[in-house]
C-alpha positions in Angstrom: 42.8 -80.9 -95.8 39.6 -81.3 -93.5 38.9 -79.0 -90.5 39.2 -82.1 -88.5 42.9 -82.8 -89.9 44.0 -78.8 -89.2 42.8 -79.0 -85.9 44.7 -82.7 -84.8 47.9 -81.2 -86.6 47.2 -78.1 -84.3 46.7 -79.7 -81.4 49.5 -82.1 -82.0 52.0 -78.9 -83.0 51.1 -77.5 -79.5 51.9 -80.7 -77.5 55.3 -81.1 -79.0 56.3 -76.9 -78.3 54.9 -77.8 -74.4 56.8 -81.7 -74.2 60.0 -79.3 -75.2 59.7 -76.8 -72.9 59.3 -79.5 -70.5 62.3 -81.7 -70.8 64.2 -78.3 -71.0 63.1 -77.6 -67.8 63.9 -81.2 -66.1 67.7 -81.1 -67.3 68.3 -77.2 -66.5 66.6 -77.6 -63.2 64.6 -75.4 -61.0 65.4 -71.6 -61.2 65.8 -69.6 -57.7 66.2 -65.7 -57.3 69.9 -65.0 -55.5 69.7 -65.8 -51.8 72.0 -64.5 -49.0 73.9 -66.6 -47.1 73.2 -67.7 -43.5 75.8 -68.1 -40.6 76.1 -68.2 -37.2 78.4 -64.8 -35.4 80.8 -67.5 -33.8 82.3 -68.3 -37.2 83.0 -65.8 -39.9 83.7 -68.5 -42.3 81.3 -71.1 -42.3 79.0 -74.2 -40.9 80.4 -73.7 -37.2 77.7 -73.0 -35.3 74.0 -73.6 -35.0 73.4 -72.3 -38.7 73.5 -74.8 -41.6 76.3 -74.1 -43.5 75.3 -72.7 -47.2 71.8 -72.4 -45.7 70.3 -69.0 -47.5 67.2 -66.8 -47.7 65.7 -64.6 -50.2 66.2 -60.8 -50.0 62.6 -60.4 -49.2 63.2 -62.6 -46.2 60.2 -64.7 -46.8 60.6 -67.8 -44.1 59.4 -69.8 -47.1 62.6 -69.2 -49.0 65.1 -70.6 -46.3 66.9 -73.1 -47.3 69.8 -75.4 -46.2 72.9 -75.9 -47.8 73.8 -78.3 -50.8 70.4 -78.1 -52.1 71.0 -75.9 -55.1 73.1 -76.3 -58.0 74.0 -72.4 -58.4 73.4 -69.8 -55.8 74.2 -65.9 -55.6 75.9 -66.0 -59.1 78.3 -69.1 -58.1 77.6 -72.5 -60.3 79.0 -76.1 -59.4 79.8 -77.7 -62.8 81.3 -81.2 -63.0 83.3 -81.4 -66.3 84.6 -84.5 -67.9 87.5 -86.4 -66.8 89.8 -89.8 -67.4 88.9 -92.9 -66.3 89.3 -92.6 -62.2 89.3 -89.0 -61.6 86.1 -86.6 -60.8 86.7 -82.7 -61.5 84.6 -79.8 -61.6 84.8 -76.2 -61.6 82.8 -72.9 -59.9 81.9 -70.3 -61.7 81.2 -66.9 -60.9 78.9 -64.1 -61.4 80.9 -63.3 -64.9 80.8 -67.2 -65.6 84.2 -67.6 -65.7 85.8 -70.1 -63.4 86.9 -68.7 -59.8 90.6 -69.2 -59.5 91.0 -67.6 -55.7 89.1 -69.2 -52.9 89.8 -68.5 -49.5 91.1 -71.5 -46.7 88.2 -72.2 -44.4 88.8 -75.3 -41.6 92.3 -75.7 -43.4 91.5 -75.8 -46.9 90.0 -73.7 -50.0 87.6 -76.6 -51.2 85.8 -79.1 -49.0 84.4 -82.4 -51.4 81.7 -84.2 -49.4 79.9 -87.2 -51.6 77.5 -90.1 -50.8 74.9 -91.7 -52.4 71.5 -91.0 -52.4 70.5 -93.9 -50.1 72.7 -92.2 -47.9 75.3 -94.8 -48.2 79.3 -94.3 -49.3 80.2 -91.2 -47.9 83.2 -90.0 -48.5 84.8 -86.2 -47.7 88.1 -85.3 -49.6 90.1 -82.0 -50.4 90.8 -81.7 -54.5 93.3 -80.2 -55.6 93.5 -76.8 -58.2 94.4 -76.5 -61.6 95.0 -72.5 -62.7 92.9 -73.0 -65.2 90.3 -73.0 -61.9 89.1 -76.7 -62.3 89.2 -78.9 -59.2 90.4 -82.5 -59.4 90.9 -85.5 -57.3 91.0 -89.5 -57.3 87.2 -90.1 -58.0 85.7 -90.7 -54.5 82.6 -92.1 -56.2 82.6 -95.9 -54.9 79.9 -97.8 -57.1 77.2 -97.5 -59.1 74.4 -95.0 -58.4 72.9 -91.6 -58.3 75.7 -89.4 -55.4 75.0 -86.3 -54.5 78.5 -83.8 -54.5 78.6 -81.3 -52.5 81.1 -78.4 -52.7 82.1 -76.7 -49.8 84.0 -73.2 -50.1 84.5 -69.9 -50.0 85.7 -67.6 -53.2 87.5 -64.9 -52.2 85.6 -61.9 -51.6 82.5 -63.6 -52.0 80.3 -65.7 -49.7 80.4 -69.2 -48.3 78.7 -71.4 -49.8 77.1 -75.1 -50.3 76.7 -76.0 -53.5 75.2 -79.7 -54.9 74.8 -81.6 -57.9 73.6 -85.1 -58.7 76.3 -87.4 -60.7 75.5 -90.9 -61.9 77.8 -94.0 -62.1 76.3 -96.6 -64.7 75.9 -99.5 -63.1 73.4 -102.4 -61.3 72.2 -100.5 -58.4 71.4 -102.5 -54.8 69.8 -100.0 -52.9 70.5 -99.9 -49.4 67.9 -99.0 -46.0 68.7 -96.4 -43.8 70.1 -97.9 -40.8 67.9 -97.7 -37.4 68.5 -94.7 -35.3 71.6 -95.6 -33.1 73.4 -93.6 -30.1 76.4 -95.6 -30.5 78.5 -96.5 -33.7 81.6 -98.3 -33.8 84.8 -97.1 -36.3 88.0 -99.3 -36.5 87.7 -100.8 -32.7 86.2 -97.1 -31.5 82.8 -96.6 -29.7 81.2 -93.1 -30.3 78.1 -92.7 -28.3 75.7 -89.9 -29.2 74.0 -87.5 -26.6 71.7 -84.8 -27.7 67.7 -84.9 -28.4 67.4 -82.9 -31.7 64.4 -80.7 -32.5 63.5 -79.6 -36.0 64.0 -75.1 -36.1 66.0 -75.0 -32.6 69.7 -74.6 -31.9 70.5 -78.2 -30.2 74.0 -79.8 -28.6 75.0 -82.7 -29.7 77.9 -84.5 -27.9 80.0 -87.5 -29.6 82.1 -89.4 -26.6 85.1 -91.5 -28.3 86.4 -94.8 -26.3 88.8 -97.6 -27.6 88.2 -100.5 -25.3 86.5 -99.1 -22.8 88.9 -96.5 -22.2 88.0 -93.0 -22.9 90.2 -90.8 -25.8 91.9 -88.1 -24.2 94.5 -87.4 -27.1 92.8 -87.2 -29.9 94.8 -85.3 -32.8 93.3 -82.2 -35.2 91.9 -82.4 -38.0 90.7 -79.5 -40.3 91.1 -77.5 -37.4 89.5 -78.7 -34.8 88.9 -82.5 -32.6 85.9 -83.4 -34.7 84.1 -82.7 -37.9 80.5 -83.3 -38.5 78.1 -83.2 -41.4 74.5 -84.2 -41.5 72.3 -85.3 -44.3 68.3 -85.4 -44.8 67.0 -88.2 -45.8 64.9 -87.7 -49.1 66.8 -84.6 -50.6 69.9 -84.7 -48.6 69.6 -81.1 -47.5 73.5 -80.9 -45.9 74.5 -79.2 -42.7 77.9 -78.9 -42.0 79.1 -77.9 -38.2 81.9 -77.9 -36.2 83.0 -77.7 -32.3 82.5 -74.4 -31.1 86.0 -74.3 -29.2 89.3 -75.5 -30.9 92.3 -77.0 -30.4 95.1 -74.8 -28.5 92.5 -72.2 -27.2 93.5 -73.0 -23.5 89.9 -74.6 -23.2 89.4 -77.4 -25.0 90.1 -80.9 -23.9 91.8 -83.4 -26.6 88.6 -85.7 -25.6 87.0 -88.2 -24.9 83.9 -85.7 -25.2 83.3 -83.4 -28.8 80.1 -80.9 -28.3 78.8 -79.1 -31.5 75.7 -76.8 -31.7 73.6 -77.8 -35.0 70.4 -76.3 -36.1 68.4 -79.1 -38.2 66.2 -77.3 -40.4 63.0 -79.5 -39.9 61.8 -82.9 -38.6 63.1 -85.9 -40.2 65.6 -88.9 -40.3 69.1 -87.9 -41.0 72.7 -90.1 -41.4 75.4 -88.0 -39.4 79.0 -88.6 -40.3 81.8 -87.7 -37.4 85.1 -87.6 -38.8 87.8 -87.7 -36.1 91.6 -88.3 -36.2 93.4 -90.2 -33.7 96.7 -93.0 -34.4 97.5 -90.8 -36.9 94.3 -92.2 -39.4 91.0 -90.3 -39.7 88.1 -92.4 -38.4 84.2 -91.9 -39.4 81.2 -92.8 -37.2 77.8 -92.6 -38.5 74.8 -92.1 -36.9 71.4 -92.3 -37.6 68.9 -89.8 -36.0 65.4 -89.2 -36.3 64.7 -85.2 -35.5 61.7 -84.3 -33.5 61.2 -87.8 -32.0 60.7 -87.8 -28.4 63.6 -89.1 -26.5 63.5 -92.2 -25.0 65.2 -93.0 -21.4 67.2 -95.6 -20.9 66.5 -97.4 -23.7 68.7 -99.3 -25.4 71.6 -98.6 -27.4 72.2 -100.3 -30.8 75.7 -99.2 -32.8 76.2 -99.3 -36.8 79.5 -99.7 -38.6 81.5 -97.3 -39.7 85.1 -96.9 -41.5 88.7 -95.0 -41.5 91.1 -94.7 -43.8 94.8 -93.6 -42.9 95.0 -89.3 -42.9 96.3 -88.8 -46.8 95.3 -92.6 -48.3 93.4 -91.6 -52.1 90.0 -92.4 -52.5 89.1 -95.3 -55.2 88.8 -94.5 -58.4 85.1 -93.9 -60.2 83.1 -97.7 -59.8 85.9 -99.3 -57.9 85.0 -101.2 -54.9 86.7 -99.9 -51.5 87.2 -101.7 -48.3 85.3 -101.3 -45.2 81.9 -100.2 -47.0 78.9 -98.8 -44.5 75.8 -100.6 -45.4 77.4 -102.7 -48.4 78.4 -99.5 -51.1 81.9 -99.1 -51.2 83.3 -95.4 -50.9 83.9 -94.2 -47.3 87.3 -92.3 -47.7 89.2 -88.8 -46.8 92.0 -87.4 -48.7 
């Protein structure tokens, strides 16, 4: 054999080694040093206050390293790993900082394991309450509506360890019809309900955001708990669907706080950007879903007009569809809006 020949074979040998090391690096993802998890005093569980909730920062406290929640996989020893299932049914399991599957979680906003999903167009969103198996594997009725890449975030809090966010990408085969984000709105409608938005969001700050609830142009006075308090909100980024999770900073039966019309949170969005905000709230006995669209950062605009989006319910303890089925009352054309 040639010099010329050893050399290509070389070269060639070294290419395949790197292209390895490579792909082994896009399926077992990004590697981060163990984080400590951020939240506000008002809430010693989590995602109550201004703080995103799973939001961390390194133990060197670099302001580079702050992150919000949902956007890693594993984070201070705790994994989220979807394992397979029948036909209809997601499940998935946390492991620990032994890698064996936690079995004890602690009940935070009225339960140990909060399942938020939508799809990466920010489209299908669905938030459901699994239920677990000793063997520590979490199941429910697959709230995965149609085909495309969902994000799944797990919400929860082990016991004796910290709350945490924790995301993963799952795929359902499928033709995929992509879907726009829908123009910023301050008012959404939900099952013959207007929620109108008030709040001017800026990208590092602690804002209020108010969400008023009327049903033909009367105001909801009696609106019923749910997960602990009048309203529950979670926001996504558009792009990598960084998740914030917050809820009223009063609650229900503290002497206080009004059953409605008006629910005020306190969100901190971590920079400037469009996100989809989902407002589940619970009145008639059914849980109801508004969605906003907001753009952070943008400079308010006075008087101008309002535009509303769609948005679905489905009655308090209905099952979410099963993986690929199609659901009623989709947001933006993708089946999958649902709470369990």
């Amino acid at each position: 054999m040639n010099t010329a020949t050893k050399l290509s074979g070389f070269a060639l040998g070294i290419a395949a080694v790197f292209g390895a090391a490579y792909g082994v690096g896009r399926v077992a993802g990004p590697v981060a040093p163990a984080a400590e998890t951020r939240h506000a005093a008002g809430d010693p569980t989590h995602g109550s206050a201004a703080q995103p909730t799973g939001g961390a920062h390194s133990a060197t406290d670099d302001p580079a390293a702050h992150l919000p929640g949902g956007l890693l996989v594993s984070d201070q020893g705790y994994t989220l790993a979807p394992v397979a299932a029948p036909a209809g049914e997601f499940a998935f399991r946390i492991t620990g900082p032994d890698n064996a599957p936690v079995t004890r979680y602690d009940v935070a906003h009225d339960k140990r394991m909060h399942l938020i999903v939508a799809r990466r167009d920010l489209s299908g969103f669905r938030h459901v309450h699994p239920e677990l198996a000793p063997d520590g594997t979490w199941r429910v009725a697959s709230p995965l509506g149609g085909p495309g890449v969902w994000r799944a975030f797990a919400d929860f809090t082990p016991t004796g360890g910290p709350a945490l966010t924790l995301g993963a990408d799952v795929t359902v085969p499928g033709p995929v019809d992509a879907r726009p984000l829908p123009a910023p709105a301050t008012s959404a409608t939900a099952d013959g309900y207007t929620v109108t938005l008030a709040g001017s969001p800026q990208p590092g700050r602690a804002t209020e955001l108010t969400l008023t609830v009327s049903r033909d142009g009367t105001p909801v006075t009696d609106l019923q708990p749910y997960l602990g308090a009048y309203g529950h909100l979670v926001a996504l980024r558009q792009g990598d669907l960084a998740y914030l999770h917050v809820h009223p900073e009063r609650a229900p039966g503290d002497g206080r706080t009004p059953a409605g019309p008006a629910v005020t949170f306190s969100a901190e969005f971590p920079s400037a950007g469009a996100y989809r905000l989902y407002l589940d709230f619970r009145h008639g006995e059914a849980v109801h879903t508004a969605e906003f669209t907001v753009v952070v950062g943008a400079p308010a605009v006075p008087g101008g007009p309002a535009t509303s989006t769609p948005a679905t319910t489905s009655p308090t303890g209905t099952a979410p569809t099963a993986t690929g089925a199609p659901s009623a009352g989709a947001e933006h054309g993708v089946p999958g809006h649902g709470h369990d």
